[in-house]
N, CA, C and O atoms as a Tripos MOL2 file, in Angstrom:
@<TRIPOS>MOLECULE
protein
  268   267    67     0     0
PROTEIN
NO_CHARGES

@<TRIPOS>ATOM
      1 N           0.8400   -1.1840    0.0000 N.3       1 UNK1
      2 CA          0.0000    0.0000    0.0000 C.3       1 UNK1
      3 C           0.8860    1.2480    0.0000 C.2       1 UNK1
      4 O           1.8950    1.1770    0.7020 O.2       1 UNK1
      5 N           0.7070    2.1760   -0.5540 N.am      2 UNK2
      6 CA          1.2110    3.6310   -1.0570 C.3       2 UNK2
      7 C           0.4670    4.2860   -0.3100 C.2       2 UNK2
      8 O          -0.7560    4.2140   -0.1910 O.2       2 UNK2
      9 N           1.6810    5.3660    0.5460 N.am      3 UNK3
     10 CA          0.8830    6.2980    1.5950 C.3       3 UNK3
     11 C           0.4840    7.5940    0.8870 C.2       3 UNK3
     12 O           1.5510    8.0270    0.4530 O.2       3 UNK3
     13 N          -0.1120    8.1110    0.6760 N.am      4 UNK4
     14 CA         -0.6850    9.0890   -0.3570 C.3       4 UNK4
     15 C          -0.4110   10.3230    0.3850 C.2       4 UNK4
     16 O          -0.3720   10.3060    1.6150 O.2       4 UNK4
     17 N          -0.1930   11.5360   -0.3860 N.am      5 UNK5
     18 CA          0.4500   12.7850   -0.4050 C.3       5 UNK5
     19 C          -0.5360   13.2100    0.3220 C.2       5 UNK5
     20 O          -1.7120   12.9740    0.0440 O.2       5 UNK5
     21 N          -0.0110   14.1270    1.6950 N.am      6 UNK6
     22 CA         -0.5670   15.1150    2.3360 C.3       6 UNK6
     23 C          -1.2230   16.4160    1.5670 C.2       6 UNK6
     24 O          -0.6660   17.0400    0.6630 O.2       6 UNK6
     25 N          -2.7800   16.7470    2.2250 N.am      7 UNK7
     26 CA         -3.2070   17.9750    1.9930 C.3       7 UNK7
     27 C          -1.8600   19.4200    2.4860 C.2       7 UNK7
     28 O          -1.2470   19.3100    3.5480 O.2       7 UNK7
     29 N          -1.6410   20.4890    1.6550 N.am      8 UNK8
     30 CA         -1.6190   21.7510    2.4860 C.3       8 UNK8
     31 C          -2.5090   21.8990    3.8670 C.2       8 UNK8
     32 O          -3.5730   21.3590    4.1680 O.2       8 UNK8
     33 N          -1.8090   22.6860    4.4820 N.am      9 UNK9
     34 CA         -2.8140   23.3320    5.7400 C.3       9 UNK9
     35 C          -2.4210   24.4490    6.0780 C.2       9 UNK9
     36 O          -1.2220   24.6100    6.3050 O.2       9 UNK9
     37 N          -3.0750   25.2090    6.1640 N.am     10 UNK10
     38 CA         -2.2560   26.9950    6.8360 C.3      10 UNK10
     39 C          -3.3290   26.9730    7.8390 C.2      10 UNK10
     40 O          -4.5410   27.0020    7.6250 O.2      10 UNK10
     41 N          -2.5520   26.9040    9.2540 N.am     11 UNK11
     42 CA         -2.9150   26.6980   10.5540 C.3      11 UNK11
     43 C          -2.4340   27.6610   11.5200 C.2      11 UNK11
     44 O          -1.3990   27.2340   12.0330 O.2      11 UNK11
     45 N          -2.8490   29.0370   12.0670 N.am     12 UNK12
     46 CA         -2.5360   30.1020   12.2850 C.3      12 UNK12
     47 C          -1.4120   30.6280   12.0070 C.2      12 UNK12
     48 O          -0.6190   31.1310   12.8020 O.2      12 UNK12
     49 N          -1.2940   30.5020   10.6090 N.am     13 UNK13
     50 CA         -0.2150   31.5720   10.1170 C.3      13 UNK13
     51 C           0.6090   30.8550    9.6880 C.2      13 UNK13
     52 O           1.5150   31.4170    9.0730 O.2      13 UNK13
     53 N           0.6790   29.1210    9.8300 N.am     14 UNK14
     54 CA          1.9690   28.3450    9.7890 C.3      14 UNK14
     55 C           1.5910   27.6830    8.8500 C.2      14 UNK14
     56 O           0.3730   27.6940    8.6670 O.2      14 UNK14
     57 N           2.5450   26.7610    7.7830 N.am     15 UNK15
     58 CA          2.4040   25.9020    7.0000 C.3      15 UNK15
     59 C           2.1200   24.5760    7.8450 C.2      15 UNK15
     60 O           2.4220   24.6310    9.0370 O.2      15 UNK15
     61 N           1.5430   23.3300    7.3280 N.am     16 UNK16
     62 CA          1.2150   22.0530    8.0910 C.3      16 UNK16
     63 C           0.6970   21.1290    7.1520 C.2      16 UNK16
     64 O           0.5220   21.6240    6.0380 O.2      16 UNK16
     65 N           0.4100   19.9720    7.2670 N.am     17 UNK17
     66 CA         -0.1660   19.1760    6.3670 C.3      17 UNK17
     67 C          -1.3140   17.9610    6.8280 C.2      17 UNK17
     68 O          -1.0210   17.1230    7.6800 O.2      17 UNK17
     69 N          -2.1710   17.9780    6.3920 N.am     18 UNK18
     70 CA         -2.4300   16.8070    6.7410 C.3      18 UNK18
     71 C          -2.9840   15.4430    6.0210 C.2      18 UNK18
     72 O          -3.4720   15.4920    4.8930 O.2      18 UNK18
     73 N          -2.8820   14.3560    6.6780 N.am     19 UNK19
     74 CA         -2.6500   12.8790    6.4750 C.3      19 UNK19
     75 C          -3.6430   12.1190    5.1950 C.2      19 UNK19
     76 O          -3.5320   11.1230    4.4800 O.2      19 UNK19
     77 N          -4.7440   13.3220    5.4020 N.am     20 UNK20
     78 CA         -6.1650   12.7660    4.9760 C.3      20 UNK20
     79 C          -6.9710   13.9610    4.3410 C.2      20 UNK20
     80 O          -6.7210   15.0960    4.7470 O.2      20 UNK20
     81 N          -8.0140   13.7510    3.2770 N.am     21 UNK21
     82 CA         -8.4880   14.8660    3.0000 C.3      21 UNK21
     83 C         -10.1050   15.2350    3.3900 C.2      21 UNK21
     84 O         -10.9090   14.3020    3.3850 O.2      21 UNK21
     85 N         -10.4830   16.3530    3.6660 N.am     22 UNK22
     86 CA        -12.2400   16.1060    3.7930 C.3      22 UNK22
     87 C         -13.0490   16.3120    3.1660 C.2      22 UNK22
     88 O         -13.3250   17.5100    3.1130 O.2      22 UNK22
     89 N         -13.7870   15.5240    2.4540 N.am     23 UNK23
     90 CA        -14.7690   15.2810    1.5240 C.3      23 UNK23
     91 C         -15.1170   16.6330    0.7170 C.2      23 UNK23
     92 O         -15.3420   17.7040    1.2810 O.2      23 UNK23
     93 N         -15.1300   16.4590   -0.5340 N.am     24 UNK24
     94 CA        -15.7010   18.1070   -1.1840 C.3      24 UNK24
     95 C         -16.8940   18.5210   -1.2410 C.2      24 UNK24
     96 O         -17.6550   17.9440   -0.4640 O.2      24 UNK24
     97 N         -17.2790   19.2070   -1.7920 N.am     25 UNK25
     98 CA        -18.8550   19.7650   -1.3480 C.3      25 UNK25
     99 C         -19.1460   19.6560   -3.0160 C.2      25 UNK25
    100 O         -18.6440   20.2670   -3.9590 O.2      25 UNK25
    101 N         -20.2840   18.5010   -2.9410 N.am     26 UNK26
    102 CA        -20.6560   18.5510   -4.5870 C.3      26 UNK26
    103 C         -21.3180   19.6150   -5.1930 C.2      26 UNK26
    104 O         -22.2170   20.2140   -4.6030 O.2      26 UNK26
    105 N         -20.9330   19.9250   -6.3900 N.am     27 UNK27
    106 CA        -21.6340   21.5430   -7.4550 C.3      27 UNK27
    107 C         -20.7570   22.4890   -6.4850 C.2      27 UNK27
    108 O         -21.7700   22.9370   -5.9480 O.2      27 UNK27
    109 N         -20.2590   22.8130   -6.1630 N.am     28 UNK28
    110 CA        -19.9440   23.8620   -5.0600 C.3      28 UNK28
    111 C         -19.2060   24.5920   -6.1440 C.2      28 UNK28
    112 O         -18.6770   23.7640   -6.8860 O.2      28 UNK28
    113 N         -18.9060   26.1500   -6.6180 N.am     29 UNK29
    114 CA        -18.7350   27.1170   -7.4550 C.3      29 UNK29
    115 C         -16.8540   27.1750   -7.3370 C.2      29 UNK29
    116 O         -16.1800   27.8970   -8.0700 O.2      29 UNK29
    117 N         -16.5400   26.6830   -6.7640 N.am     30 UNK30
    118 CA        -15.4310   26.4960   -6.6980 C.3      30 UNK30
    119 C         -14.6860   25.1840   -6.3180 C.2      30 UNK30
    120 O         -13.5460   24.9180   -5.9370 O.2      30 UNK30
    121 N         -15.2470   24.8340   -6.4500 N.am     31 UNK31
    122 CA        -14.8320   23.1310   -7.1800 C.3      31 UNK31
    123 C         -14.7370   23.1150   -8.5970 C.2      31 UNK31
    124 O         -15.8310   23.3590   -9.1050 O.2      31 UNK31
    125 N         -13.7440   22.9000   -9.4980 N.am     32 UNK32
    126 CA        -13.9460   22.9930  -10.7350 C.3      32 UNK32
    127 C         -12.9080   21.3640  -10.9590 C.2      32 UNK32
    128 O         -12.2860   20.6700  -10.1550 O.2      32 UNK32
    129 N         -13.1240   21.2780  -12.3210 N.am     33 UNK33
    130 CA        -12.7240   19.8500  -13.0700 C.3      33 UNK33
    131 C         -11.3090   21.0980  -13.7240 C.2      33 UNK33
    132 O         -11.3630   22.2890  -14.0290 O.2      33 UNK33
    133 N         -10.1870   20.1030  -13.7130 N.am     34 UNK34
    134 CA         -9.3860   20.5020  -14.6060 C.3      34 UNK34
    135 C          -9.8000   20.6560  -15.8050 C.2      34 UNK34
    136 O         -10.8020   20.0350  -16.1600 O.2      34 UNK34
    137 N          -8.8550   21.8680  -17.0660 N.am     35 UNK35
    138 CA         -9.3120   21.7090  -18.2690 C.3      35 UNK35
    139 C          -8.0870   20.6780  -19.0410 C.2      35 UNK35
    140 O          -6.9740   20.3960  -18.5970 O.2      35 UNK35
    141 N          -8.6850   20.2680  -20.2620 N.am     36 UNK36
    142 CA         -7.6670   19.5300  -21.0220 C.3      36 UNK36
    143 C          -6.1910   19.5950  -20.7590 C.2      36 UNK36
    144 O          -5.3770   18.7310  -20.4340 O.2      36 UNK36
    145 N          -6.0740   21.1140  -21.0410 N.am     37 UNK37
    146 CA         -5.2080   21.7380  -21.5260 C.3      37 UNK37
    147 C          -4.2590   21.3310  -20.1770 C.2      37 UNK37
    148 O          -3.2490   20.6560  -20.3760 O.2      37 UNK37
    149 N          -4.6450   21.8020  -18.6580 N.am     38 UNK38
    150 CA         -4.5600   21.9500  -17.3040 C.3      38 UNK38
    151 C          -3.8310   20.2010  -17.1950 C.2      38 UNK38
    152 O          -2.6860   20.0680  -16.7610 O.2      38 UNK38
    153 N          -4.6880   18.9350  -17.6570 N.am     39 UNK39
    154 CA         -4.4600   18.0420  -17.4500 C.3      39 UNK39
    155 C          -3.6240   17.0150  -17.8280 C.2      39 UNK39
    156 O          -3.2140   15.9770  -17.3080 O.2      39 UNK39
    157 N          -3.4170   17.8650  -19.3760 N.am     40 UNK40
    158 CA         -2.1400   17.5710  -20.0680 C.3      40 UNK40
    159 C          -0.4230   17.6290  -19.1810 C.2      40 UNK40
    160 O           0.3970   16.7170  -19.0730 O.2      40 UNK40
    161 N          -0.3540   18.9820  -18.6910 N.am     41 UNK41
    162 CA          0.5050   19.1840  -18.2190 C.3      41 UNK41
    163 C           0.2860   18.8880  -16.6440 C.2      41 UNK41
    164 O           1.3970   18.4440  -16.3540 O.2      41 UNK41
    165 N          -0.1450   18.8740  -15.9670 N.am     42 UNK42
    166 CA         -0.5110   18.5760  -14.4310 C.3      42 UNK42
    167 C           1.0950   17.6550  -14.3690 C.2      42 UNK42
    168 O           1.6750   16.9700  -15.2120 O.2      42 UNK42
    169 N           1.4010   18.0090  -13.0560 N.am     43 UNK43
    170 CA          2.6010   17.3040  -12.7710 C.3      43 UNK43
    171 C           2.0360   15.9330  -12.1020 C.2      43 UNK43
    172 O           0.9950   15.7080  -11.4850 O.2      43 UNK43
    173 N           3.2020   15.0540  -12.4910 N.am     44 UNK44
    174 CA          2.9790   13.7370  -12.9500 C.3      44 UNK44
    175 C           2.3170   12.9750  -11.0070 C.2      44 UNK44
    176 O           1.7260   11.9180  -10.7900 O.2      44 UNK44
    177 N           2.6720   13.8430  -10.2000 N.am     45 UNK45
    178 CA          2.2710   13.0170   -8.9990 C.3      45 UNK45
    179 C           1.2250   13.1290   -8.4320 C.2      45 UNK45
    180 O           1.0330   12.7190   -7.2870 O.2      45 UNK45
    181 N          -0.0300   13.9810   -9.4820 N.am     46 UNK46
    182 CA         -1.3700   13.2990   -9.1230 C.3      46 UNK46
    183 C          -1.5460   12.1500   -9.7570 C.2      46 UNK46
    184 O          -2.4130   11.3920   -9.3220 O.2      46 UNK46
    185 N          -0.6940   11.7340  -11.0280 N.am     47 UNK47
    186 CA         -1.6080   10.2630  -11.3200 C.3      47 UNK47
    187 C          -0.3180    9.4520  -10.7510 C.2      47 UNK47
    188 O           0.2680    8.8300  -11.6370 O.2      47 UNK47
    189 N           0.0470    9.3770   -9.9020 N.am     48 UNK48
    190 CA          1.1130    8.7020   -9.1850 C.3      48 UNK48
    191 C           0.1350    7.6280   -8.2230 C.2      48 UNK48
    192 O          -1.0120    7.8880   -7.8610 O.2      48 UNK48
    193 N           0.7940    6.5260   -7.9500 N.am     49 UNK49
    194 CA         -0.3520    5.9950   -6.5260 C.3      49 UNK49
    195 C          -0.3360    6.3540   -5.8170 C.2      49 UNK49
    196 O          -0.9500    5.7260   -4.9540 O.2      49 UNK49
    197 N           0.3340    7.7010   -5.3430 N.am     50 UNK50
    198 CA          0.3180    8.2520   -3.9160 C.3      50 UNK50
    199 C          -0.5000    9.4890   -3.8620 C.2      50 UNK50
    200 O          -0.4450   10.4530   -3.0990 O.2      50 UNK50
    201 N          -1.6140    9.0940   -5.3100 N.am     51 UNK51
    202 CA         -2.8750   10.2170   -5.1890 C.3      51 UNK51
    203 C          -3.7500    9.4940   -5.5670 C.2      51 UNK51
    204 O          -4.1680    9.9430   -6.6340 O.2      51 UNK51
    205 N          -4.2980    8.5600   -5.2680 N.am     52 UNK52
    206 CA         -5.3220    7.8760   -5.9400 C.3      52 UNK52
    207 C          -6.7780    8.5740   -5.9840 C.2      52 UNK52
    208 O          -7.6860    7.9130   -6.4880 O.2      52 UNK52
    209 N          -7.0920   10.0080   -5.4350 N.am     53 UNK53
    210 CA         -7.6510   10.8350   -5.3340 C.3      53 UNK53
    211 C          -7.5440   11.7220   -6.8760 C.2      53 UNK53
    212 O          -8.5170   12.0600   -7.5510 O.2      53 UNK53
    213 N          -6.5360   11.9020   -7.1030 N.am     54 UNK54
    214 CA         -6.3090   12.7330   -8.8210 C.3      54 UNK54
    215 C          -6.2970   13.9610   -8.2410 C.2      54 UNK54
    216 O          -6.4380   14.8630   -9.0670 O.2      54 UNK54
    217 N          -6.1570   14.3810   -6.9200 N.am     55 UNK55
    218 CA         -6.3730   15.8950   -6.5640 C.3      55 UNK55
    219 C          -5.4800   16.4120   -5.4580 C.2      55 UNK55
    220 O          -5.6530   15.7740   -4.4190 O.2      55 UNK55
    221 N          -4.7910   17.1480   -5.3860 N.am     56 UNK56
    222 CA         -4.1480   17.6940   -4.0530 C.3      56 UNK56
    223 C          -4.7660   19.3440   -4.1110 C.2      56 UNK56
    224 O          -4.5690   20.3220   -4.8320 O.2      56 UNK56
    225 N          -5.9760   18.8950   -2.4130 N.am     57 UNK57
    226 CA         -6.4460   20.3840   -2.2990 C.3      57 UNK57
    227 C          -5.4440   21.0090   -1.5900 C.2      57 UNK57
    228 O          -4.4660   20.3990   -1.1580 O.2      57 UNK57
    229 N          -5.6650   22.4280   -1.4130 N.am     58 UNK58
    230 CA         -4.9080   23.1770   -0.0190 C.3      58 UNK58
    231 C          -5.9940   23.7910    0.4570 C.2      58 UNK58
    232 O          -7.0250   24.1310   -0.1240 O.2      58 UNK58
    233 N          -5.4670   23.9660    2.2340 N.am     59 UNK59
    234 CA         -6.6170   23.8150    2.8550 C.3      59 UNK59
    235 C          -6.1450   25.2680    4.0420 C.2      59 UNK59
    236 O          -5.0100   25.2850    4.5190 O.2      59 UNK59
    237 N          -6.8400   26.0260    4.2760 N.am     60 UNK60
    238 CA         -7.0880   27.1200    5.6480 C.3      60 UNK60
    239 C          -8.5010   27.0550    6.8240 C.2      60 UNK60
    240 O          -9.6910   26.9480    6.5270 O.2      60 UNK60
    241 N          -8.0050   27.1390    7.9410 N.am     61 UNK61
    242 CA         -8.4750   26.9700    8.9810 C.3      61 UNK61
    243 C          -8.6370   28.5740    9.3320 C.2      61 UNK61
    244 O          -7.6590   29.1850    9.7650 O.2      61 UNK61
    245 N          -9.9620   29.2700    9.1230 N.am     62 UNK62
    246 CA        -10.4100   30.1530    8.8140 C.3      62 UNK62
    247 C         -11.4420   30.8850    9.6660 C.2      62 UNK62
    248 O         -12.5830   30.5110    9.3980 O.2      62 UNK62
    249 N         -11.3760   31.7910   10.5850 N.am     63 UNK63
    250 CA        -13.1840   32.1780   11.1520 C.3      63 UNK63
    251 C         -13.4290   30.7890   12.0650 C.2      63 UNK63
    252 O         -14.4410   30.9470   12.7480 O.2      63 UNK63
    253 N         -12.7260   29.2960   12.3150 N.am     64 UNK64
    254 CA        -13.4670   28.6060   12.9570 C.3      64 UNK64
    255 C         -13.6010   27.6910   11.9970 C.2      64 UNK64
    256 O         -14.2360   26.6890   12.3260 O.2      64 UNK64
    257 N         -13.0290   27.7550   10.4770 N.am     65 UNK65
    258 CA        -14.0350   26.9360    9.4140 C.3      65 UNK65
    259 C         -13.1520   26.1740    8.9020 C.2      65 UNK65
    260 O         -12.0320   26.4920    9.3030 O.2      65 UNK65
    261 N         -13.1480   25.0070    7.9490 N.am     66 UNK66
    262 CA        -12.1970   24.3070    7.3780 C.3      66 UNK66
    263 C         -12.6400   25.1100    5.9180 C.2      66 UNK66
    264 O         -13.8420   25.1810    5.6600 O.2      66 UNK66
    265 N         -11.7350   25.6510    5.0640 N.am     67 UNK67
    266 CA        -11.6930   26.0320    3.6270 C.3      67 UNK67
    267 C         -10.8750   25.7810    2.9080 C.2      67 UNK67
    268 O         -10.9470   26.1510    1.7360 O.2      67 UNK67
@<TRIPOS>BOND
     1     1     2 1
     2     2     3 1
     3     3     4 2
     4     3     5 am
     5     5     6 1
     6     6     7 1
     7     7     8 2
     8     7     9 am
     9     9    10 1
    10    10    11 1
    11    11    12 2
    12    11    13 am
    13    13    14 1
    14    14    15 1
    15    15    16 2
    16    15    17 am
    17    17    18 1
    18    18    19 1
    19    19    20 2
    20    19    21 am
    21    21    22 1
    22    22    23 1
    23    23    24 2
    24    23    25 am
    25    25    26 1
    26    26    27 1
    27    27    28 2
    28    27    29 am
    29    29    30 1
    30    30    31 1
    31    31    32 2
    32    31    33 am
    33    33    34 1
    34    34    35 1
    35    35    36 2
    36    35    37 am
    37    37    38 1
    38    38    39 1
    39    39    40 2
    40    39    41 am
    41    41    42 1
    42    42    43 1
    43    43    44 2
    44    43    45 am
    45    45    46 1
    46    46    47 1
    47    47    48 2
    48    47    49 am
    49    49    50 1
    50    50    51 1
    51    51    52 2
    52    51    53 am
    53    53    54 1
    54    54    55 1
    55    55    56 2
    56    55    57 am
    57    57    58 1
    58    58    59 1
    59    59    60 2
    60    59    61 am
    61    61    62 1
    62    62    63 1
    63    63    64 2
    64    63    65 am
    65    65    66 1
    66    66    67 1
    67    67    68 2
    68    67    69 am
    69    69    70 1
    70    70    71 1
    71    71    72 2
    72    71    73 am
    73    73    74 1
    74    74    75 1
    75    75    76 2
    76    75    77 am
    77    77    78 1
    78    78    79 1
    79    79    80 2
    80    79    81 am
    81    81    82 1
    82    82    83 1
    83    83    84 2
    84    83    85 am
    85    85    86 1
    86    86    87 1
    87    87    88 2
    88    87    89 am
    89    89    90 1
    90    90    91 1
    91    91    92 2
    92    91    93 am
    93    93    94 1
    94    94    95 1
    95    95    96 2
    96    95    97 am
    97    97    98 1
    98    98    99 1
    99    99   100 2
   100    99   101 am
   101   101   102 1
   102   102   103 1
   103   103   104 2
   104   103   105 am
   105   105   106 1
   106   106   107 1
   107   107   108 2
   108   107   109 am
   109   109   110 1
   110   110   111 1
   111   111   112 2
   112   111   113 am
   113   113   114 1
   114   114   115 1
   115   115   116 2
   116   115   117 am
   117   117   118 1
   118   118   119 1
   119   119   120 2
   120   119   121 am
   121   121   122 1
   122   122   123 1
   123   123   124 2
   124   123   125 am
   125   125   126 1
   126   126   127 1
   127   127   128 2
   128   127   129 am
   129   129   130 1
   130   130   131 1
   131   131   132 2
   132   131   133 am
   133   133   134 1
   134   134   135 1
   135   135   136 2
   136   135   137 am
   137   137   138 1
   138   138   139 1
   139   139   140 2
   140   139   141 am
   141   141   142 1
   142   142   143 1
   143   143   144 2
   144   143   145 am
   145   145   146 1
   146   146   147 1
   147   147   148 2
   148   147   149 am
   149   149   150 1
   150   150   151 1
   151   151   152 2
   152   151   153 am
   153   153   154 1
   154   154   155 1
   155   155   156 2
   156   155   157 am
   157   157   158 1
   158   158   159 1
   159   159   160 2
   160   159   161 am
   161   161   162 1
   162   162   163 1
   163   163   164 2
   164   163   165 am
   165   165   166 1
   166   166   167 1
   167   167   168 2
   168   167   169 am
   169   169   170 1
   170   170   171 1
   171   171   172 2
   172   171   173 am
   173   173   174 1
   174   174   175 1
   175   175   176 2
   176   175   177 am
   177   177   178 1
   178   178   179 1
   179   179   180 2
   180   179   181 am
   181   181   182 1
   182   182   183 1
   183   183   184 2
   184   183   185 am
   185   185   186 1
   186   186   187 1
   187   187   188 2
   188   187   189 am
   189   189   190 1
   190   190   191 1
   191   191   192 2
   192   191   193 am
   193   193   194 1
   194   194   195 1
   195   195   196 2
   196   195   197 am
   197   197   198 1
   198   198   199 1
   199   199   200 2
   200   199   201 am
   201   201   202 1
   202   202   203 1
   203   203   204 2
   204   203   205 am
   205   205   206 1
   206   206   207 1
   207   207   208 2
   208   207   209 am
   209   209   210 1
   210   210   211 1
   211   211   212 2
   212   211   213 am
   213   213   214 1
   214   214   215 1
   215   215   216 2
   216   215   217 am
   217   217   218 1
   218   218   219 1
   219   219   220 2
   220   219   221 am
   221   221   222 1
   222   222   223 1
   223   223   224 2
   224   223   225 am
   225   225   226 1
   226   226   227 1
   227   227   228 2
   228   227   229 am
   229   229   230 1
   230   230   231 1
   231   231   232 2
   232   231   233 am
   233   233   234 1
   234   234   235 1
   235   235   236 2
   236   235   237 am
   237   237   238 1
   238   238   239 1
   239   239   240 2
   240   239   241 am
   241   241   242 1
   242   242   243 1
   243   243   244 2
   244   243   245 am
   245   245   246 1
   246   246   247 1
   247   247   248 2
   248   247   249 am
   249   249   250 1
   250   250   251 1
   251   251   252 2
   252   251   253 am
   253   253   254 1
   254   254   255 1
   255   255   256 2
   256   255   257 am
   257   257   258 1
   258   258   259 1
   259   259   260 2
   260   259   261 am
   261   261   262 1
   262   262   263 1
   263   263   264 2
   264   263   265 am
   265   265   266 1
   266   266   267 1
   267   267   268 2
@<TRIPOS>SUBSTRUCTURE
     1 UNK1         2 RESIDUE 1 A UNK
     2 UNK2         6 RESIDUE 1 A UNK
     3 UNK3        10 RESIDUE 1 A UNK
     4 UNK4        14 RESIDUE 1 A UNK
     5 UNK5        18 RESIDUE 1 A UNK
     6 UNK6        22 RESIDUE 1 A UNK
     7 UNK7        26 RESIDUE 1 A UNK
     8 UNK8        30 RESIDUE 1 A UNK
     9 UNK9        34 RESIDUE 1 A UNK
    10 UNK10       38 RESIDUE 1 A UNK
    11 UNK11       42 RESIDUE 1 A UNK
    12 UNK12       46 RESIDUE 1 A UNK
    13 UNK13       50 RESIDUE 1 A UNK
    14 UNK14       54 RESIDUE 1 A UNK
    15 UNK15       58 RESIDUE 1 A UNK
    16 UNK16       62 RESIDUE 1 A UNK
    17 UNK17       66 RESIDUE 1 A UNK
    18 UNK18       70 RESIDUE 1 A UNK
    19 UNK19       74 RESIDUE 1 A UNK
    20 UNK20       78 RESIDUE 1 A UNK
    21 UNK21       82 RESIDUE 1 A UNK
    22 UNK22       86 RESIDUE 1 A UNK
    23 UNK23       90 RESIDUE 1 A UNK
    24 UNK24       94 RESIDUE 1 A UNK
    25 UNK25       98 RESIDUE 1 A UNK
    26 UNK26      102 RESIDUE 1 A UNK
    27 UNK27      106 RESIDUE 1 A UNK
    28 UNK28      110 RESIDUE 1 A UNK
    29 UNK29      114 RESIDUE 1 A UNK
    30 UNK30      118 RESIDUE 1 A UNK
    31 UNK31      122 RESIDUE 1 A UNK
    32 UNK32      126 RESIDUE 1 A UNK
    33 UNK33      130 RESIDUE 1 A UNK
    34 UNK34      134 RESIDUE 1 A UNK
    35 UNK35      138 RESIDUE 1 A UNK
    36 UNK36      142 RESIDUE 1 A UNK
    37 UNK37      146 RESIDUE 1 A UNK
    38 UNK38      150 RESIDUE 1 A UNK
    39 UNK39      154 RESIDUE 1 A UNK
    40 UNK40      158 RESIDUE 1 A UNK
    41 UNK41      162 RESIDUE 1 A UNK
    42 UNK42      166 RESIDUE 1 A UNK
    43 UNK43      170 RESIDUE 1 A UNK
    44 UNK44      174 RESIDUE 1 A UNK
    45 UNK45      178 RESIDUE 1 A UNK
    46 UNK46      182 RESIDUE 1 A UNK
    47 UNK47      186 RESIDUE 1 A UNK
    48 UNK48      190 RESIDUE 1 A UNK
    49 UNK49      194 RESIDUE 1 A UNK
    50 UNK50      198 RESIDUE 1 A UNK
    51 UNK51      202 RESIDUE 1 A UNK
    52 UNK52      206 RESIDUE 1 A UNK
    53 UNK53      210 RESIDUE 1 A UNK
    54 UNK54      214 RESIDUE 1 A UNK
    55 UNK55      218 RESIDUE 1 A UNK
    56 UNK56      222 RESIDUE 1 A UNK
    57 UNK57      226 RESIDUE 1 A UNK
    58 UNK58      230 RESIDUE 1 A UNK
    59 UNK59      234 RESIDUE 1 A UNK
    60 UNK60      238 RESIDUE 1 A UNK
    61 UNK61      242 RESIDUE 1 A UNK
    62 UNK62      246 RESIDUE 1 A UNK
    63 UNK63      250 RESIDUE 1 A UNK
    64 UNK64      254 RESIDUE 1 A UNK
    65 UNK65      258 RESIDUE 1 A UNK
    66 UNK66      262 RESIDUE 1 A UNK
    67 UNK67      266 RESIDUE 1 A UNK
C-alpha cells in the first residue's frame, strides 16, 4: 500500500499538512474539473499511486471553518 500525499494546511499563520483529505462539497462554485489543456501538463504526482484521489487540495483553517 502507497501512503498518499498530504493535503496543504495553513494553521494560524503556519504551514502544516495533513494525512487525509475532507470530503468536497458537490456543485460547489469552486470546485472545478481541470481543463484539457490543465491536465495535459498537471505534474505527474497526481496520477502517481500516492494520489489515488487525482487531486491535491490546499486547505485554511479560517473564522473557525475548514476552507
Amino acid at each position: 500500500m502507497t501512503a498518499q500525499i498530504h493535503e496543504p494546511l495553513l494553521l494560524d499563520g503556519e504551514w502544516t499538512s495533513m494525512a487525509s483529505e475532507p470530503p468536497l462539497p458537490q456543485r460547489h462554485p469552486r470546485v472545478v474539473v481541470a481543463s484539457e489543456e490543465m491536465q495535459k501538463t498537471a505534474s505527474r504526482i497526481i496520477f502517481s499511486t500516492a494520489c489515488w484521489r487525482r487531486y491535491r487540495g490546499t486547505w485554511e483553517i479560517r473564522d473557525g471553518q475548514l476552507v
